[in-house]
Backbone atoms as SQL, in Angstrom:
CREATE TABLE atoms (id INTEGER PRIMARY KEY, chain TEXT, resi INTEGER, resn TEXT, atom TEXT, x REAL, y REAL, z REAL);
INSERT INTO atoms VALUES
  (1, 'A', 1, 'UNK', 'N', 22.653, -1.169, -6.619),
  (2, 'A', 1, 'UNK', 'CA', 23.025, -1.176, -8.016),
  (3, 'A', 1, 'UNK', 'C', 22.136, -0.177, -8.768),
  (4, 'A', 2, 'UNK', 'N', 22.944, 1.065, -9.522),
  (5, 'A', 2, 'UNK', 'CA', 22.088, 1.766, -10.487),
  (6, 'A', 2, 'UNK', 'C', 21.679, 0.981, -12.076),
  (7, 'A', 3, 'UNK', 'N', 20.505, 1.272, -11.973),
  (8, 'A', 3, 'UNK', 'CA', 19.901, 0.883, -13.510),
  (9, 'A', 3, 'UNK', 'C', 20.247, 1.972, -14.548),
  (10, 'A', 4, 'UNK', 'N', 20.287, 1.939, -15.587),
  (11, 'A', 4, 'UNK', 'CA', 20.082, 3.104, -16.492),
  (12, 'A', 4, 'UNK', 'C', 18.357, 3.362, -16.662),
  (13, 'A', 5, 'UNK', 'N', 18.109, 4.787, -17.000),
  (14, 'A', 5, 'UNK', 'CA', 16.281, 4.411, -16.958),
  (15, 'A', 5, 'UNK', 'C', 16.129, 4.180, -18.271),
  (16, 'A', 6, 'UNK', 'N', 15.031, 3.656, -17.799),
  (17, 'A', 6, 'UNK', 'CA', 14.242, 2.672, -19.005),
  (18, 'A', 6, 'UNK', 'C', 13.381, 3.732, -19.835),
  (19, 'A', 7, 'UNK', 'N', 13.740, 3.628, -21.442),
  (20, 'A', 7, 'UNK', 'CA', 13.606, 4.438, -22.277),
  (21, 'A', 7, 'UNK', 'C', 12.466, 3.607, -23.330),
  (22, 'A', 8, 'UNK', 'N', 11.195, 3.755, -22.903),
  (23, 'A', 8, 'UNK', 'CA', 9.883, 3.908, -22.875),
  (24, 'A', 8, 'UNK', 'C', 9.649, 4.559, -24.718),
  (25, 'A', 9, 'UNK', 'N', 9.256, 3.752, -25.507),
  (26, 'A', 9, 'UNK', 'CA', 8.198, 4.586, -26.968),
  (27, 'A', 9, 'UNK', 'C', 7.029, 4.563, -27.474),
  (28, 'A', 10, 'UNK', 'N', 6.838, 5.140, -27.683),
  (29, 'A', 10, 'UNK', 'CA', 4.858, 4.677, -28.203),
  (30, 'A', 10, 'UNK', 'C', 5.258, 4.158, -29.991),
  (31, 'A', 11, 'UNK', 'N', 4.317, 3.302, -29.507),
  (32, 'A', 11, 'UNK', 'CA', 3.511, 2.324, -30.722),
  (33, 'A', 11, 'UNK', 'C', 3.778, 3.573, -32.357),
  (34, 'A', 12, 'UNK', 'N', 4.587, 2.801, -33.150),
  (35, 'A', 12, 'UNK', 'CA', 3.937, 3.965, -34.598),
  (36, 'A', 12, 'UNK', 'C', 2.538, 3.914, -34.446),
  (37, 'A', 13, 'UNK', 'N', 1.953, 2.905, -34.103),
  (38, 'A', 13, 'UNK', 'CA', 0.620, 2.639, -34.528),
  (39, 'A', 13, 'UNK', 'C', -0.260, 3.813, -33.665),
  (40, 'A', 14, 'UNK', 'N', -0.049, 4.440, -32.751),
  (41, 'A', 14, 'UNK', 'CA', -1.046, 5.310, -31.783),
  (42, 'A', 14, 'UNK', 'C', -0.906, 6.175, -32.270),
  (43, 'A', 15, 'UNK', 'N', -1.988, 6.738, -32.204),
  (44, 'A', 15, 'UNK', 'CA', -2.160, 8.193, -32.225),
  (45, 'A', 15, 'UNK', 'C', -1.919, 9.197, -31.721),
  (46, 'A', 16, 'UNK', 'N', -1.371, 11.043, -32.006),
  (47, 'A', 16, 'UNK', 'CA', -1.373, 11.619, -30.840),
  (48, 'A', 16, 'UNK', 'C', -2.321, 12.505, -30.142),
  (49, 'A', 17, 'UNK', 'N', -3.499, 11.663, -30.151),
  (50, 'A', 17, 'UNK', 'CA', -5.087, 12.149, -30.245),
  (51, 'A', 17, 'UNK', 'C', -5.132, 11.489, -28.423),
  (52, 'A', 18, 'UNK', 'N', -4.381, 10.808, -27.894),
  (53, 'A', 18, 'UNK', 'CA', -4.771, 10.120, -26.309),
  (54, 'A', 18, 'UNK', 'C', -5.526, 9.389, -26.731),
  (55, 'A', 19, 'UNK', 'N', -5.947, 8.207, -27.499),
  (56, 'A', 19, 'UNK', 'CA', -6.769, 6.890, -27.664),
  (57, 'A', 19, 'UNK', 'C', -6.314, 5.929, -27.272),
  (58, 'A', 20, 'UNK', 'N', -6.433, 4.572, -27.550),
  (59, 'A', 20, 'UNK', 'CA', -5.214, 4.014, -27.421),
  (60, 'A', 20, 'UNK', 'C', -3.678, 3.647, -27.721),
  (61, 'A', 21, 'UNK', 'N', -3.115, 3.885, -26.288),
  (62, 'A', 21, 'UNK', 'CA', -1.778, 3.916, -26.871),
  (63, 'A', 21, 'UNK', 'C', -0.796, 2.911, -25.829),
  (64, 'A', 22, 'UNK', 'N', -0.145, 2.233, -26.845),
  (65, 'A', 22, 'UNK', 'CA', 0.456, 1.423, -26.133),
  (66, 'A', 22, 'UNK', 'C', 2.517, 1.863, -26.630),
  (67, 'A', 23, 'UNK', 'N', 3.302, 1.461, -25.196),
  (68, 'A', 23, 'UNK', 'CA', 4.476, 1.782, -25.336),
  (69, 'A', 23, 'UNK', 'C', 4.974, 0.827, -24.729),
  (70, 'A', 24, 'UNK', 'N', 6.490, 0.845, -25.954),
  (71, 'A', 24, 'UNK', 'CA', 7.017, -0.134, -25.452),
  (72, 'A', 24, 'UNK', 'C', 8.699, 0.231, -25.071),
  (73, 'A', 25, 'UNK', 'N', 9.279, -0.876, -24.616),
  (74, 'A', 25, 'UNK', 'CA', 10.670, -0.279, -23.663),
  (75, 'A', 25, 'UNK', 'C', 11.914, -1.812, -24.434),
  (76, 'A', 26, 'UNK', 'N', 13.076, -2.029, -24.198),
  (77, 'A', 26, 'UNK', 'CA', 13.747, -3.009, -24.495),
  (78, 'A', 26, 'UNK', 'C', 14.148, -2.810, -23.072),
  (79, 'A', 27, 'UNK', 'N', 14.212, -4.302, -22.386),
  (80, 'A', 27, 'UNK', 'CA', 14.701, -4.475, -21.131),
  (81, 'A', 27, 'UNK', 'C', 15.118, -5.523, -21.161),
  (82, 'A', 28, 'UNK', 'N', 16.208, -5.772, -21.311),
  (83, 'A', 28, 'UNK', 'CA', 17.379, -6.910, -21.242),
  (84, 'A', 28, 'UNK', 'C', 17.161, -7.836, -20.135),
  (85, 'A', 29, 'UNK', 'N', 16.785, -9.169, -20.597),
  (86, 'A', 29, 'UNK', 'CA', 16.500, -9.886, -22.225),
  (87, 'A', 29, 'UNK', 'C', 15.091, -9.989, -22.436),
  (88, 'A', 30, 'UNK', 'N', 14.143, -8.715, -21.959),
  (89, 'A', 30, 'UNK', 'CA', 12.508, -8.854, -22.259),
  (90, 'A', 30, 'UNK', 'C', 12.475, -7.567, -23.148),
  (91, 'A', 31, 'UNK', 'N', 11.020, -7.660, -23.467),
  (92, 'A', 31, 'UNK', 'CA', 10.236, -6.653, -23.995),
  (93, 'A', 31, 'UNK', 'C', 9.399, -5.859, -22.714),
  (94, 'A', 32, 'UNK', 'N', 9.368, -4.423, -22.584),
  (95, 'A', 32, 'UNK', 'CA', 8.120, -4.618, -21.616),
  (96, 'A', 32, 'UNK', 'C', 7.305, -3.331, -22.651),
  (97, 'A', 33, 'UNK', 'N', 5.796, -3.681, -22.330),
  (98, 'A', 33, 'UNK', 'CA', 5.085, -3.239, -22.572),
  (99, 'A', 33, 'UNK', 'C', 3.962, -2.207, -21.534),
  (100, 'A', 34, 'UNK', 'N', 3.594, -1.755, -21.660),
  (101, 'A', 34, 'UNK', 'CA', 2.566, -0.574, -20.873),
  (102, 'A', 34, 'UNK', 'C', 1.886, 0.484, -21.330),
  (103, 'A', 35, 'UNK', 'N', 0.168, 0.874, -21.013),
  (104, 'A', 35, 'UNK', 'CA', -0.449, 1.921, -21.314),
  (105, 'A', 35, 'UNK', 'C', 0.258, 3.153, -20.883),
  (106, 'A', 36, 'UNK', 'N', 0.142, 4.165, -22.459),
  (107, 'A', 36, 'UNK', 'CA', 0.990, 5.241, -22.087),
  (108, 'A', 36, 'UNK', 'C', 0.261, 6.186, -21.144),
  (109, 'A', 37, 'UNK', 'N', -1.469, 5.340, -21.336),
  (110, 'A', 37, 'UNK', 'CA', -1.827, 6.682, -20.511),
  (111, 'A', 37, 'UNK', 'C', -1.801, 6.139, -18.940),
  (112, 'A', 38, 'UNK', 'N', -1.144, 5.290, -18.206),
  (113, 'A', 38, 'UNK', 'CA', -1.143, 5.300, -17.038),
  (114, 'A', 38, 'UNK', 'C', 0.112, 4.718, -16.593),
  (115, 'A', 39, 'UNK', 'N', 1.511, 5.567, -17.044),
  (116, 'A', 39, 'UNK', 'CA', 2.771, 4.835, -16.907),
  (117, 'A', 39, 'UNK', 'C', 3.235, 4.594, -15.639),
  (118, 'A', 40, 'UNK', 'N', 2.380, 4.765, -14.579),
  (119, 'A', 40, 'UNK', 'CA', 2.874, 4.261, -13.571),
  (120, 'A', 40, 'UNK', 'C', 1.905, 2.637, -13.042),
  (121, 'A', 41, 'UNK', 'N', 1.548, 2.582, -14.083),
  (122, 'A', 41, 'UNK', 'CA', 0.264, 1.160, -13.381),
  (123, 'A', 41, 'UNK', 'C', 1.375, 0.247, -13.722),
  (124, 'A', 42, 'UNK', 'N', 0.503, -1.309, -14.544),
  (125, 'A', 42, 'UNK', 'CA', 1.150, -2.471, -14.449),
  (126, 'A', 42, 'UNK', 'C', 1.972, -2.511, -15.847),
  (127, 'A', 43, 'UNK', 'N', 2.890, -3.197, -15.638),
  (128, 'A', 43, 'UNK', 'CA', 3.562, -3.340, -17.358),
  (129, 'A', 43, 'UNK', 'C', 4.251, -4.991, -17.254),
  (130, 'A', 44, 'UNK', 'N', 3.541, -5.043, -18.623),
  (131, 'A', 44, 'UNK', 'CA', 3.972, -6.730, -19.221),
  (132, 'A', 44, 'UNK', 'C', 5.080, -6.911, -19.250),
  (133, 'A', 45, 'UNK', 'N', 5.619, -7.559, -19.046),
  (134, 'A', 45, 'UNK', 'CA', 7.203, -8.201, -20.085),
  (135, 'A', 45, 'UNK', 'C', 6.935, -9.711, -20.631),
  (136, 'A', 46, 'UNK', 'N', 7.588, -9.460, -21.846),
  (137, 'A', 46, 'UNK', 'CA', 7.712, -10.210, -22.785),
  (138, 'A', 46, 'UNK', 'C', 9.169, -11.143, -23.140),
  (139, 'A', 47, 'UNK', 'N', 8.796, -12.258, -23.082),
  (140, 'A', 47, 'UNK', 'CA', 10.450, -12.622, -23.964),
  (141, 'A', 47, 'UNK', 'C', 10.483, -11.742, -25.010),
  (142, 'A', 48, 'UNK', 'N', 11.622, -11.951, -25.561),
  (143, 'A', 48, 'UNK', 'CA', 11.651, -11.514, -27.262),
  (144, 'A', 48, 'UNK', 'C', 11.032, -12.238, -28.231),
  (145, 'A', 49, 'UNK', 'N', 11.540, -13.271, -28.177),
  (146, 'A', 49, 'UNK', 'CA', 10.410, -14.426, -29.591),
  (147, 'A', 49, 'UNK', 'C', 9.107, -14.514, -29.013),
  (148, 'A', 50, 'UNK', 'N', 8.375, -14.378, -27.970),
  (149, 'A', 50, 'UNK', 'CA', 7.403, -13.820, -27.445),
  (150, 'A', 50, 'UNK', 'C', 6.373, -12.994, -28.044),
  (151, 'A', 51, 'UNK', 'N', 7.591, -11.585, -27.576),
  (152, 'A', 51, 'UNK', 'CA', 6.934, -10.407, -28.266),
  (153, 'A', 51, 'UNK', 'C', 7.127, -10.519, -30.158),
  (154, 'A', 52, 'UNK', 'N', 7.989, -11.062, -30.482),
  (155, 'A', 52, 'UNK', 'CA', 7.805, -11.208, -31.740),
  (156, 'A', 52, 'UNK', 'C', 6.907, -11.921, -32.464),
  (157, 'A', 53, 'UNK', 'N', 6.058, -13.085, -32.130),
  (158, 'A', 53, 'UNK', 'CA', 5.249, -13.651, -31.868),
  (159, 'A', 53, 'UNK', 'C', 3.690, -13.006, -31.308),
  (160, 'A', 54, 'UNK', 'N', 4.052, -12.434, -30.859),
  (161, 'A', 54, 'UNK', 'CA', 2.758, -11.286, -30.193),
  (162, 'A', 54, 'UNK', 'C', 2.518, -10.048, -31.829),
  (163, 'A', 55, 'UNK', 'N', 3.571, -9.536, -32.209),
  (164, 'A', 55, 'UNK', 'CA', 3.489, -8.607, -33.228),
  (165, 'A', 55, 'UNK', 'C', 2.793, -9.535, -34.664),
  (166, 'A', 56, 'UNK', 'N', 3.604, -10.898, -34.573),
  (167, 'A', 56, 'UNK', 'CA', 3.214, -11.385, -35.893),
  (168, 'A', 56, 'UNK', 'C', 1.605, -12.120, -35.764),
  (169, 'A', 57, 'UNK', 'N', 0.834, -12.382, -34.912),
  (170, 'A', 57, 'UNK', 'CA', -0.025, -12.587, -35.162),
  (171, 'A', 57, 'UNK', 'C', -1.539, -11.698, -34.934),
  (172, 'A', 58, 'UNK', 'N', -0.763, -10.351, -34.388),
  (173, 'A', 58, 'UNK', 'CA', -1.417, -9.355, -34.186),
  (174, 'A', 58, 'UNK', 'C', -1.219, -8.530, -35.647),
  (175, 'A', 59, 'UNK', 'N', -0.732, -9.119, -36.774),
  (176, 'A', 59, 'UNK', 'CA', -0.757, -8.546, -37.975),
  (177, 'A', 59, 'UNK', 'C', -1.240, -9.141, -39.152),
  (178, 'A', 60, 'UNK', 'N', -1.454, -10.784, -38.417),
  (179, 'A', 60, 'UNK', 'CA', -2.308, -11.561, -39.666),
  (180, 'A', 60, 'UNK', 'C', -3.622, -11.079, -39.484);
């Protein structure tokens, strides 16, 4: 079975200085997450109310 590829964005929040930067992907029905600077290492997935949950208390 072909996938479509997974279309990967960086954070508004990063910089384009290479600091930290985190990117994220929509992967049906998760979130996944991963350092942009090592896109081949490990990457999170997230539910959605999860990751929404992850954003909202990473903003209080």
């Amino acid at each position: 079975m072909n996938h479509p590829p997974v279309k990967w964005r960086k954070s508004s929040y990063s910089s384009g200085e290479g600091g930290e930067c985190v990117e994220v992907a929509a992967l049906a029905p998760e979130v996944g997450l991963r350092d942009s600077k090592d896109p081949d290492g490990p990457h999170l997935h997230v539910t959605r109310p999860g990751f929404a949950e992850l954003l909202a208390r990473l903003k209080s």
